[in-house]
C-alpha positions in Angstrom: -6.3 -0.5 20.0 -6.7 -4.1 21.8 -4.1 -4.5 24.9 -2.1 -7.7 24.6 0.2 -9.8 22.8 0.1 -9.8 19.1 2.9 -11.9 18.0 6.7 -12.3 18.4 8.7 -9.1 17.8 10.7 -11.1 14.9 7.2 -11.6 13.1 5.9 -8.2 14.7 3.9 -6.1 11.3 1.6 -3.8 11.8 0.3 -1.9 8.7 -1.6 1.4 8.9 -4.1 1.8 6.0 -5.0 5.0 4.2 -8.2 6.3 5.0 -11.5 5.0 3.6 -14.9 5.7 4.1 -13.4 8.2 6.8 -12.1 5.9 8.8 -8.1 4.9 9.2 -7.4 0.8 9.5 -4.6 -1.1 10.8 -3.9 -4.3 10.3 -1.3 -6.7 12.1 -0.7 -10.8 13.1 -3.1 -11.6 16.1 -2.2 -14.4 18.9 -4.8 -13.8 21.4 -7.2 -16.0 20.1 -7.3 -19.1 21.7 -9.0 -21.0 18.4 -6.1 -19.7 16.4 -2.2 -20.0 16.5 -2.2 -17.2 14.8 -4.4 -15.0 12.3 -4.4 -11.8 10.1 -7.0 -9.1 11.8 -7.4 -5.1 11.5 -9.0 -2.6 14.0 -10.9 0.8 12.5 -11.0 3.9 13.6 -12.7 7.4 12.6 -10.1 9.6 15.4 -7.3 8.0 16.2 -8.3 8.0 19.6 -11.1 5.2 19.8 -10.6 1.4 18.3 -13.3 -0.4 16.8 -13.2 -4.3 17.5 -10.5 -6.9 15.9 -11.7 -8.1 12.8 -10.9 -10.7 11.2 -9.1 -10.7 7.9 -7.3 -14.2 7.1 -8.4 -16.9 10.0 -8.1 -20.4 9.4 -10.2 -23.5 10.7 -7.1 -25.0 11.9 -5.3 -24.1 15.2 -1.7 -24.6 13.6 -2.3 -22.3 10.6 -0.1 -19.2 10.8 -1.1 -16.7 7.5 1.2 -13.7 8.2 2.9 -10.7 6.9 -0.6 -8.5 5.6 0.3 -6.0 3.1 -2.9 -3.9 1.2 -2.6 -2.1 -2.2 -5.6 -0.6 -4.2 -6.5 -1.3 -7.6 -8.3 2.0 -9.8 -9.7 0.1 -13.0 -11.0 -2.7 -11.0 -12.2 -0.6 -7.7 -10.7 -4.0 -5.4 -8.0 -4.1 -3.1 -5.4 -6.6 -2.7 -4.4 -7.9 0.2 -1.4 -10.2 0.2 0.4 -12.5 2.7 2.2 -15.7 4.0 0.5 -19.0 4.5 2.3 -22.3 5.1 -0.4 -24.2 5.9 -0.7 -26.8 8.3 2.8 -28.6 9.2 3.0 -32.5 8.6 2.5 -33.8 12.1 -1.0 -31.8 12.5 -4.4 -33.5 10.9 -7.2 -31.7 9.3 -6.0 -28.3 8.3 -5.1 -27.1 4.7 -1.6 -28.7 3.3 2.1 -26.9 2.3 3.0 -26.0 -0.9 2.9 -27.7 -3.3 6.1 -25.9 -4.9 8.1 -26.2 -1.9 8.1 -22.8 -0.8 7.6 -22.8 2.9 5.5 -19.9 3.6 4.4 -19.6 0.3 2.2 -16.0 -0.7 -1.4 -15.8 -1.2 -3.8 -12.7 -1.9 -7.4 -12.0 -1.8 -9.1 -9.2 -3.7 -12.3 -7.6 -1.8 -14.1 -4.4 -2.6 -13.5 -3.0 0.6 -9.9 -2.9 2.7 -12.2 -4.2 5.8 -14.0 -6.7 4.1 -11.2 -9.5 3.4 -12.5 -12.5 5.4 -15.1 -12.9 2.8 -12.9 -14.0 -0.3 -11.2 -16.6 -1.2 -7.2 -16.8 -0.7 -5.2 -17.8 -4.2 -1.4 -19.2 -4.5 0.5 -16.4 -6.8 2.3 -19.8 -8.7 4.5 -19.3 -11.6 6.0 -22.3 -13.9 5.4 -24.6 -10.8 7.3 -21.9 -8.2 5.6 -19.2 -5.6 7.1 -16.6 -4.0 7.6 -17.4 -0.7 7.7 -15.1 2.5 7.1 -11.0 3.6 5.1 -10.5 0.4 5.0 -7.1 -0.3 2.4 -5.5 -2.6 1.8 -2.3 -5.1 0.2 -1.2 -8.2 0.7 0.5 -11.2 -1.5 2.2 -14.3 1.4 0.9 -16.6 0.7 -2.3 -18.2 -2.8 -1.9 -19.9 -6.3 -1.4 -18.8 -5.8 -3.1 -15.7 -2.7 -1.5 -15.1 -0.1 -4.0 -13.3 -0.7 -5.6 -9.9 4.0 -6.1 -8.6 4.5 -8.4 -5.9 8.0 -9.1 -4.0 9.0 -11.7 -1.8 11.8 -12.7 0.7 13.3 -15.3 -1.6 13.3 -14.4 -5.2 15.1 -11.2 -6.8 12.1 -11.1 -9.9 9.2 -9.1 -9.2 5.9 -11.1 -10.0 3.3 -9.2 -12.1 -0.3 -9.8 -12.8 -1.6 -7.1 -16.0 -5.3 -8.9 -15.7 -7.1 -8.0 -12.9 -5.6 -10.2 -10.3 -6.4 -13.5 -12.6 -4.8 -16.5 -10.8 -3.8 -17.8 -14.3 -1.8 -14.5 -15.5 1.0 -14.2 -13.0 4.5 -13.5 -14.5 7.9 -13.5 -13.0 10.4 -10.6 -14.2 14.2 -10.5 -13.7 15.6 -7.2 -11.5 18.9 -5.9 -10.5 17.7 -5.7 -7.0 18.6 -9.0 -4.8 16.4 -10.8 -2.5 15.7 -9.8 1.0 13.5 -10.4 3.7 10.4 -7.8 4.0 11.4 -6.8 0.3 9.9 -3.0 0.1 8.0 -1.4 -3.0 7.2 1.7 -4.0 5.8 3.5 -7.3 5.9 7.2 -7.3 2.5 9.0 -7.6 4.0 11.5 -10.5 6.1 8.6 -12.3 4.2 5.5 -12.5 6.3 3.6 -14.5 9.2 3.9 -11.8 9.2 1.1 -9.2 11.5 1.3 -6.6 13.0 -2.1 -4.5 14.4 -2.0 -1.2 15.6 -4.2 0.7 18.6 -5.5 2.5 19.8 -9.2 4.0 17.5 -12.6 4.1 15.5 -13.3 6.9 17.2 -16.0 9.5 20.8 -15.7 7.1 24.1 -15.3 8.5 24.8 -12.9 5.3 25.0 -9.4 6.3 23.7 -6.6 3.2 23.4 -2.9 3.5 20.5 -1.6 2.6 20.1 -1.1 -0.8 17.4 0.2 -3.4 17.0 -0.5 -7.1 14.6 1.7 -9.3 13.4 -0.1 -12.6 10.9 1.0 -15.8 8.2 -1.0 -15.2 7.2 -1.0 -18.9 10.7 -2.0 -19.8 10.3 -4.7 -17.0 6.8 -5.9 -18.5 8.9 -6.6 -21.9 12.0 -8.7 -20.8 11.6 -11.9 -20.9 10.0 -14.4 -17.7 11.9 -15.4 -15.4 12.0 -18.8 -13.8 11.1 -17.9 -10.4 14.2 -20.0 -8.8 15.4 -19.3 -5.3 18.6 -17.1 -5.5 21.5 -18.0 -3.3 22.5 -14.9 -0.4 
């Protein structure tokens, strides 16, 4: 791996990807480069031992821009990956970068879809936006056969308890919001069980930056019985 610092240890991420190709990637926030504030990169390797170069994943043209928070899930039907994270753009006082939200979520998620985990830089990032509101913050991604051909893409964030859902492919137009017993919380983990795909599991525990302390807590839902109750609104919850 690259010696050096990465990012603040509050911010610190660093995701290990499942083997492809033969070759193991990890992926983490990168502050080294002195033409970014801060972008998404991953490293490759075929040992364990030796690291390729840093690549870059999510880099901006702006110095401000801070995308953060990479999370990676892979999608069967469609033979893409997903690669989800937190952009807030360029703040007010700074010219010439990309703006906020629009929905006032201030680090509001984004994803990509690329045919390879390594190949991310190429594609385009979309908002996940639902009845005018994004998740916003430590997106966390996964994906499940249930749901129809496509199966279901399930996205979490740090400040809603619904789960978003895409059933089509990753189309920027079909994102749903779905209500779940499972409240809000910062870095907001999913999981769906290789031999029960229709379970998704939610764990999480307090808000990031709230004074509100939570035990850790986990919530496991039918994802087809999720599909079917009615959308949510999206709104921030309360701690």
């Amino acid at each position: 791996m690259s010696r050096g610092p990465t990012c603040p240890r509050e911010h610190e991420r660093a995701d290990p990807h499942s083997p492809f190709n033969g070759t193991v990637g990890v992926f983490y926030s990168d502050q080294r480069d002195p033409l970014h504030a801060q972008k998404l990169v991953h490293q490759e390797s075929s040992d364990l031992e030796s690291w390729g170069p840093v690549v870059n994943d999510v880099a901006y043209k702006t110095y401000t821009d801070r995308p953060g928070m990479t999370v990676i899930a892979y999608i069967p039907p469609l033979k893409k990956y997903i690669f989800v994270y937190e952009y807030p753009g360029t703040p007010p006082e700074f010219k010439g970068g990309d703006t906020w939200s629009e929905t006032g979520e201030e680090y509001p998620v984004y994803y990509r879809l690329a045919d390879s985990p390594y190949r991310f830089d190429n594609d385009r990032g979309y908002p996940i936006i639902v009845k005018g509101m994004q998740p916003g913050s430590s997106p966390y991604v996964v994906w499940s056969p249930v749901g129809g051909v496509n199966g279901t893409i399930i996205v979490s964030d740090n400040n809603h308890s619904d789960v978003f859902t895409n059933s089509f492919g990753g189309r920027p137009d079909k994102w749903e919001a779905h209500k779940t017993p499972q409240p809000n919380a910062y870095s907001r983990a999913l999981h769906v069980p290789k031999n029960y795909p229709d379970h998704l599991m939610i764990l999480g525990a307090a808000r990031y930056s709230r004074a509100v302390i939570r035990p850790l807590s986990m919530s496991v839902v039918s994802i087809k019985e999720l599909l079917t109750l009615p959308h949510g609104d999206a709104r921030p919850l309360d701690p």
